[in-house]
MARROSE-202778 format. One record per residue (C-alpha): z, x, y. Coordinates in steps of 0.25 Angstrom, whole numbers, plus 5000, padded with zeros to 4 digits. Layout:
REM residues N
{zz Z, xx X, yy Y}
...
***
This chain:
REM residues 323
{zz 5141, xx 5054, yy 5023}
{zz 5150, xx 5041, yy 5023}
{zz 5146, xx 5028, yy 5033}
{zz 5154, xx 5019, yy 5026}
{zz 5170, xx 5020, yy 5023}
{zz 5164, xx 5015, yy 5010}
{zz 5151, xx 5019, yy 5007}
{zz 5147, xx 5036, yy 5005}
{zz 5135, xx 5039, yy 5006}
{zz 5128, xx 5052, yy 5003}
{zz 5115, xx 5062, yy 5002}
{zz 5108, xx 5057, yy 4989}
{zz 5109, xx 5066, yy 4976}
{zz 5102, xx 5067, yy 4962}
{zz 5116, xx 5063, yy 4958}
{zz 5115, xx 5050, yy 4965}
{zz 5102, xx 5047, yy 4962}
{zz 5105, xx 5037, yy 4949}
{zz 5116, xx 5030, yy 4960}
{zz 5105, xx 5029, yy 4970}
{zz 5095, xx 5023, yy 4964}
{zz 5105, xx 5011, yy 4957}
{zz 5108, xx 5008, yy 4972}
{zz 5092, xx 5007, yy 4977}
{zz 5088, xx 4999, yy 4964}
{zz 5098, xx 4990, yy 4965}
{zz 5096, xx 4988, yy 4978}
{zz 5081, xx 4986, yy 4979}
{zz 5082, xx 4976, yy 4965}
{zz 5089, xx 4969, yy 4972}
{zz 5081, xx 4967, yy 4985}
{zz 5067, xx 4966, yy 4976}
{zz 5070, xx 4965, yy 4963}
{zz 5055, xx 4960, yy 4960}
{zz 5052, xx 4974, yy 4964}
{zz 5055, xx 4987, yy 4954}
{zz 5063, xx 4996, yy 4960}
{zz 5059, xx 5012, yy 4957}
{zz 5064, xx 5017, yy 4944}
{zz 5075, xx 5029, yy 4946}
{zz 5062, xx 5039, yy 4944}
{zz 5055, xx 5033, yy 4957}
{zz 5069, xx 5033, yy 4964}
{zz 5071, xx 5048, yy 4963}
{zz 5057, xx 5049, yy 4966}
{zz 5057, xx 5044, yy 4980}
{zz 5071, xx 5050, yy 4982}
{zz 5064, xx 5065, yy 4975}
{zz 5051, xx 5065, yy 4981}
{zz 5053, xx 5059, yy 4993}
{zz 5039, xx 5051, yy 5002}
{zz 5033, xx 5062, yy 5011}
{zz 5034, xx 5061, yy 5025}
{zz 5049, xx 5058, yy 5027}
{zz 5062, xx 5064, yy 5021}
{zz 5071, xx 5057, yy 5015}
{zz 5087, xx 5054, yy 5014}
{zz 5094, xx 5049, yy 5000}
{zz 5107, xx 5043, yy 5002}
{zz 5117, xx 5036, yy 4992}
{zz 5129, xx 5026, yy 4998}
{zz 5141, xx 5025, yy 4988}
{zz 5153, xx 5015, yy 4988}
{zz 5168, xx 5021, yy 4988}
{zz 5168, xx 5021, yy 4974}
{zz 5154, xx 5029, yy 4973}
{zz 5146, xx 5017, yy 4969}
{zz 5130, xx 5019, yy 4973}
{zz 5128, xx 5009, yy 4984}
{zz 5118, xx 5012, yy 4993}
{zz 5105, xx 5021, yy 4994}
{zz 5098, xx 5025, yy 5006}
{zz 5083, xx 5034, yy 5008}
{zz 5080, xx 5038, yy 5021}
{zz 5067, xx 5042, yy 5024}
{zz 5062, xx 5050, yy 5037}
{zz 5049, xx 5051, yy 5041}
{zz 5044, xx 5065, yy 5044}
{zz 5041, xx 5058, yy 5058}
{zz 5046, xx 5047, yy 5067}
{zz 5059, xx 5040, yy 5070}
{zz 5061, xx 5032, yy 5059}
{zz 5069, xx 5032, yy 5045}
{zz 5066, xx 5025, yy 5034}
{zz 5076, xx 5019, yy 5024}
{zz 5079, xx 5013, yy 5011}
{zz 5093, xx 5009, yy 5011}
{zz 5099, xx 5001, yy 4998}
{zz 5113, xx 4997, yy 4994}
{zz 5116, xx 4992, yy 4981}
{zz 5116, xx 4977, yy 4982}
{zz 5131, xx 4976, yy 4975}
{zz 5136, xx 4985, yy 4988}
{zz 5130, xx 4978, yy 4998}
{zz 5139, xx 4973, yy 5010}
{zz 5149, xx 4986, yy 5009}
{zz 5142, xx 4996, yy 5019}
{zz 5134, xx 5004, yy 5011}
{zz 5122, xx 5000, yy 5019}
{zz 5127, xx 5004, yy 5032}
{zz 5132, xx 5017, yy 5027}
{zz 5118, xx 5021, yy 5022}
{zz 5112, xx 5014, yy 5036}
{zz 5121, xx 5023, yy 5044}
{zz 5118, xx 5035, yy 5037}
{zz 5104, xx 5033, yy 5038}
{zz 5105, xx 5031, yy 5054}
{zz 5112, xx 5042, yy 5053}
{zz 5103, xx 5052, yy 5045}
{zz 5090, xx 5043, yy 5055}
{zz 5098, xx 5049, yy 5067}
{zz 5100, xx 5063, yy 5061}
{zz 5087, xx 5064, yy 5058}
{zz 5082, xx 5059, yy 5074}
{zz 5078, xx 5045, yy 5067}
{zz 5078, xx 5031, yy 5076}
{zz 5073, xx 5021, yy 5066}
{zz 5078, xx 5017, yy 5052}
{zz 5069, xx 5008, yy 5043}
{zz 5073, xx 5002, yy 5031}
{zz 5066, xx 4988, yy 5022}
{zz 5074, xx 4977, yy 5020}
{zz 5069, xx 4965, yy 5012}
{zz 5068, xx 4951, yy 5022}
{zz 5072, xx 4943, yy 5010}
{zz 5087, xx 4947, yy 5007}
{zz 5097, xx 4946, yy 5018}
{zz 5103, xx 4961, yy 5015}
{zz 5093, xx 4970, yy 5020}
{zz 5089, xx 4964, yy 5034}
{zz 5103, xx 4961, yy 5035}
{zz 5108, xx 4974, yy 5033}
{zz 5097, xx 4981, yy 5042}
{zz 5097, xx 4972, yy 5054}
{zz 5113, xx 4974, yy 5054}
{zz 5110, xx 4989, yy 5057}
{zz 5101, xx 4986, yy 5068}
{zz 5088, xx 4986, yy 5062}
{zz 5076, xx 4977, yy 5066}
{zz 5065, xx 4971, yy 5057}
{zz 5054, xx 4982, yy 5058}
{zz 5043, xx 4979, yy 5049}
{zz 5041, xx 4968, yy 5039}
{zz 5034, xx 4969, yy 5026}
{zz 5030, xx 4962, yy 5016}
{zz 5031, xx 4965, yy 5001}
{zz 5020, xx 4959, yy 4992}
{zz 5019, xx 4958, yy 4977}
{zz 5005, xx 4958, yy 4970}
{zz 5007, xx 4953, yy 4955}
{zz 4996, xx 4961, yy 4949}
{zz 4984, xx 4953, yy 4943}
{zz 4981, xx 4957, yy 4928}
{zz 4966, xx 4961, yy 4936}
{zz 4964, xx 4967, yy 4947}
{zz 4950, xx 4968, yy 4954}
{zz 4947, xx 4975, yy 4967}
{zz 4936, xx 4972, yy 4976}
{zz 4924, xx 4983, yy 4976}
{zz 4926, xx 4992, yy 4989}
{zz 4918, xx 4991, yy 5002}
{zz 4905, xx 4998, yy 5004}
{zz 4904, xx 5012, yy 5007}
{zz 4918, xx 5014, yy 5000}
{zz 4923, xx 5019, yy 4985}
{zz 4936, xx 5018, yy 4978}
{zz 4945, xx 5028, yy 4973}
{zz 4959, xx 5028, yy 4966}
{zz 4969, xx 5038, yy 4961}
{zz 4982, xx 5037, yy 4955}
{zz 4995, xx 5047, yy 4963}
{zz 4987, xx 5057, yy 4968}
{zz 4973, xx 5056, yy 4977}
{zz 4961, xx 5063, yy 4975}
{zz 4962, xx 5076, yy 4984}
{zz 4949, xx 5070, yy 4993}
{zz 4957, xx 5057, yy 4999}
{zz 4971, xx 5064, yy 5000}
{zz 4967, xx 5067, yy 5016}
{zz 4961, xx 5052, yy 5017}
{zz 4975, xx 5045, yy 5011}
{zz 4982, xx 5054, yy 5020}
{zz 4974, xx 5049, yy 5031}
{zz 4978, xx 5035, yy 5025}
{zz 4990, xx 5036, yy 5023}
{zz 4994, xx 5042, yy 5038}
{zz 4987, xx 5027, yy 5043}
{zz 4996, xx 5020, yy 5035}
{zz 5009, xx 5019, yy 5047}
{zz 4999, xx 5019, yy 5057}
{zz 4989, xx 5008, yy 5051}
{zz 5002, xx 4998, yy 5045}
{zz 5010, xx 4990, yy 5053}
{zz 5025, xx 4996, yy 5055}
{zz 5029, xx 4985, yy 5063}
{zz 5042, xx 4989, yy 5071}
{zz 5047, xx 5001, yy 5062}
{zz 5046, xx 5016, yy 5069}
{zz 5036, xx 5023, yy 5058}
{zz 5026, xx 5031, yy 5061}
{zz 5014, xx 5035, yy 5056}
{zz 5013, xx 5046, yy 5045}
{zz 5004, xx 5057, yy 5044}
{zz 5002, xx 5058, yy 5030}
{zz 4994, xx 5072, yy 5026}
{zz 4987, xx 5075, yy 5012}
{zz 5001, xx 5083, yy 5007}
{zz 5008, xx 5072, yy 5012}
{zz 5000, xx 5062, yy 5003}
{zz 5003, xx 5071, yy 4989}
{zz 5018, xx 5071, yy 4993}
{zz 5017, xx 5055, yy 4992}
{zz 5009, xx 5055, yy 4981}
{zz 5019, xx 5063, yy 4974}
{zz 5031, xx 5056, yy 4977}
{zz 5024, xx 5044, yy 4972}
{zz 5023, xx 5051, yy 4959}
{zz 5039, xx 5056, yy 4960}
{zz 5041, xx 5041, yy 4963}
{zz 5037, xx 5039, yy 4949}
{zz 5025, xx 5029, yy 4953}
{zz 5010, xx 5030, yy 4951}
{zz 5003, xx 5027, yy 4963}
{zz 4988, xx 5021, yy 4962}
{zz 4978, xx 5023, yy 4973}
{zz 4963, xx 5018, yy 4977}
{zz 4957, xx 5022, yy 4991}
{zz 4943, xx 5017, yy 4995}
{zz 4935, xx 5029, yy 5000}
{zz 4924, xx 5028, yy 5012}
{zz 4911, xx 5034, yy 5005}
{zz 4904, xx 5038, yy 5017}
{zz 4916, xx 5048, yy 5021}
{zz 4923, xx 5050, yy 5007}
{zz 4936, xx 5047, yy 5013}
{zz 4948, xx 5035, yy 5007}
{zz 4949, xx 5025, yy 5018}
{zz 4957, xx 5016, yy 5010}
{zz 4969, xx 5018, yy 5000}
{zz 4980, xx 5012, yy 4993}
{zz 4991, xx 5014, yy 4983}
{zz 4999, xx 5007, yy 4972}
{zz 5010, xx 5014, yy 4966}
{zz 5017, xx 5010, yy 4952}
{zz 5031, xx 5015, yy 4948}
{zz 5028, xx 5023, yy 4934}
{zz 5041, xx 5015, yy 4928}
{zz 5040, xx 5001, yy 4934}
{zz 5025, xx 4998, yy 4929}
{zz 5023, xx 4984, yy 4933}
{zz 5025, xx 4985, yy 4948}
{zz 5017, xx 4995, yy 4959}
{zz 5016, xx 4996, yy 4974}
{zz 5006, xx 4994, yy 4983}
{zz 5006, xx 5006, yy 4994}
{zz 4999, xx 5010, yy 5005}
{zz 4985, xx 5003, yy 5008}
{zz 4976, xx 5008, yy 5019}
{zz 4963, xx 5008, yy 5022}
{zz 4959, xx 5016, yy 5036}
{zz 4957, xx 5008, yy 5047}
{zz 4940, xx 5012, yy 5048}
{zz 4939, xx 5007, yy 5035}
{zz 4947, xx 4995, yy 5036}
{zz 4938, xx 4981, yy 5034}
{zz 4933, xx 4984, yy 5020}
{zz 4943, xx 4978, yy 5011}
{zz 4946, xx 4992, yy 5007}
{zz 4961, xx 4989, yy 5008}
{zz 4960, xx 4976, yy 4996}
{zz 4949, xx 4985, yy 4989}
{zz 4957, xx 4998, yy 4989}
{zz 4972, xx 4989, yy 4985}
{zz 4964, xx 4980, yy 4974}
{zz 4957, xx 4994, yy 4968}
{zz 4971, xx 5001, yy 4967}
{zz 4979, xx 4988, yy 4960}
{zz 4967, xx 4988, yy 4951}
{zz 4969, xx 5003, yy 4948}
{zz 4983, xx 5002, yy 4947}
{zz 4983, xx 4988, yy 4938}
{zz 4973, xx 4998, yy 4929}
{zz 4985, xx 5008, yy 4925}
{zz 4996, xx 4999, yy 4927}
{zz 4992, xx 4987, yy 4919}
{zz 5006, xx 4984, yy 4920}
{zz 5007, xx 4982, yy 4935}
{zz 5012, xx 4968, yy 4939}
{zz 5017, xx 4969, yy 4954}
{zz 5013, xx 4977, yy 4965}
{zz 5022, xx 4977, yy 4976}
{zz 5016, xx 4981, yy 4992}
{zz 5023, xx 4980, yy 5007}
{zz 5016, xx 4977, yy 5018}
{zz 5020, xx 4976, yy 5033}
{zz 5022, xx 4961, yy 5035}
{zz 5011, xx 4961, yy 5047}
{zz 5000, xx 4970, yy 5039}
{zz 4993, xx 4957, yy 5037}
{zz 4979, xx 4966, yy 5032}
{zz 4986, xx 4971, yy 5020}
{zz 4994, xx 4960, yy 5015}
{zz 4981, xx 4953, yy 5015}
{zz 4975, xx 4963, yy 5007}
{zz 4988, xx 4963, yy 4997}
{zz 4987, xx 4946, yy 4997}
{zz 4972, xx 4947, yy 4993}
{zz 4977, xx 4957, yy 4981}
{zz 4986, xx 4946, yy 4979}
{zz 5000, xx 4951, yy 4986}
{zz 5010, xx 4941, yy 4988}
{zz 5022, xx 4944, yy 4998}
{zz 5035, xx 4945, yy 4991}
{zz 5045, xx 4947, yy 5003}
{zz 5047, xx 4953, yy 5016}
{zz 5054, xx 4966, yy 5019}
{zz 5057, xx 4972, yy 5034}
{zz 5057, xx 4986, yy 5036}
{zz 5069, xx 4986, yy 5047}
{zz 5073, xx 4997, yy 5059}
{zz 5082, xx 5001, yy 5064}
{zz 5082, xx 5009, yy 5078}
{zz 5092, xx 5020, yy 5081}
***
């Protein structure tokens, strides 16, 4: 499975798994070195108990004289046209080709596989990554804009609207609002702006929303939750999670918030996220930095994140590629 005279490349094993995960924390310490990268546990993690909804591809890209270079994941959606990738090279093996190897093995696996887009992040702030992807032919998709809160040593949250209540949980929903979050969840590609970039909406079922809950877990992360509830129905018209690494104790991300649309002009979105750092501050007195992305143009939420005291710390482009 060679694309390079000088770079081989083949079907991740557990065997490479050590090698594979020098290559992707070098690589991302190097891009954002403010931001923890997983620890080796939370690696195998995502490479073990893969996201549901798409499968996923592992390859490792080694130089002649088997040195690790590059990493790729491929991921491809059970539905749609598009594949998304997380393609690293080591920053000492820049410039020789490994890139473009793994690049044409992915347009190869997107083409096997009836795919037409390839989508992959690059950050805007150093040259390599929109340098690299716009020399294969990829346009500017989607911006994004990565925020950092630096945690206050109080957090209050605003009382909820009336005629609503708040409930939280930590990994796993209470069985009564697993249908509701599906529900959520499913609006979250329909509801948030995707720009240019050819994904599609998910249906996201009950089973579906245990499978993500356990592969958080298998990540090695806690995830905190707080969902505001709609008394007169009983149902969670609003949610949102936080997860924490287990191992790097001082840094969390914010996840999904979403509040459905009928519900929408109550504040439940700053009350839900402001209720949930609360919660999370309260068993991670440790937590220092939470870290969120948010689409450039979703101007609603990054004024909610600003009002929690967000500040944006760079720009990243989710890039396409079209076959």
């Amino acid at each position: 499975m060679d694309h390079h005279p000088r770079v081989h490349i083949t079907p991740l094993t557990p065997a490479d798994h050590d090698d594979a995960y020098a290559v992707a924390r070098a690589s991302a310490e190097h891009e954002t070195p403010e931001i923890p990268f997983w620890s080796r546990a939370g690696f195998l993690g995502r490479i073990e108990a893969p996201w549901p909804g798409s499968t996923y591809e592992f390859f490792l890209a080694r130089l002649d004289d088997g040195t690790p270079a590059g990493f790729l994941e491929a991921g491809f959606p059970e539905s749609g046209t598009a594949v998304n990738l997380h393609l690293a090279v080591h920053p000492e093996h820049r410039r020789r080709g490994v890139g473009r190897a793994l690049y044409a093995l992915a347009v190869e696996r997107a083409r096997a596989l009836g795919r037409k887009h390839l989508i992959a992040p690059a950050i805007d702030r150093l040259p390599d990554g929109p340098a690299f992807a716009a020399a294969m032919g990829a346009v500017p998709g989607l911006p994004e804009v990565r925020s950092r809160l630096d945690v206050p040593d109080a957090v209050a949250a605003p009382p909820v609207a009336a005629g609503y209540r708040l409930v939280q949980w930590v990994d796993h929903a209470p069985d009564e609002y697993v249908d509701d979050i599906a529900y959520l969840d499913s609006r979250l590609l329909a509801d948030a702006p995707t720009g240019d970039l050819a994904w599609e909406p998910e249906k996201v079922d009950a089973a579906r929303v245990r499978e993500a809950e356990e592969a958080i877990v298998r990540r090695n992360r806690t995830a905190f939750h707080t969902g505001a509830v709609h008394v007169a129905t009983d149902r969670l018209v609003a949610w949102t999670m936080i997860t924490c690494p287990d191992d790097v104790r001082w840094q969390a991300w914010q996840q999904i918030t979403i509040v459905d649309p009928p519900h929408r002009g109550h504040g439940l979105g700053l009350t839900v996220k402001a209720a949930n750092l609360a919660f999370t501050r309260a068993d991670r007195p440790e937590l220092r930095a939470v870290d969120t992305f948010n689409a450039a143009e979703n101007a609603p939420m990054l004024a909610v994140n600003e009002a929690l005291g967000y500040r944006r710390r760079e720009t990243w482009v989710q890039w396409q590629a079209t076959l």
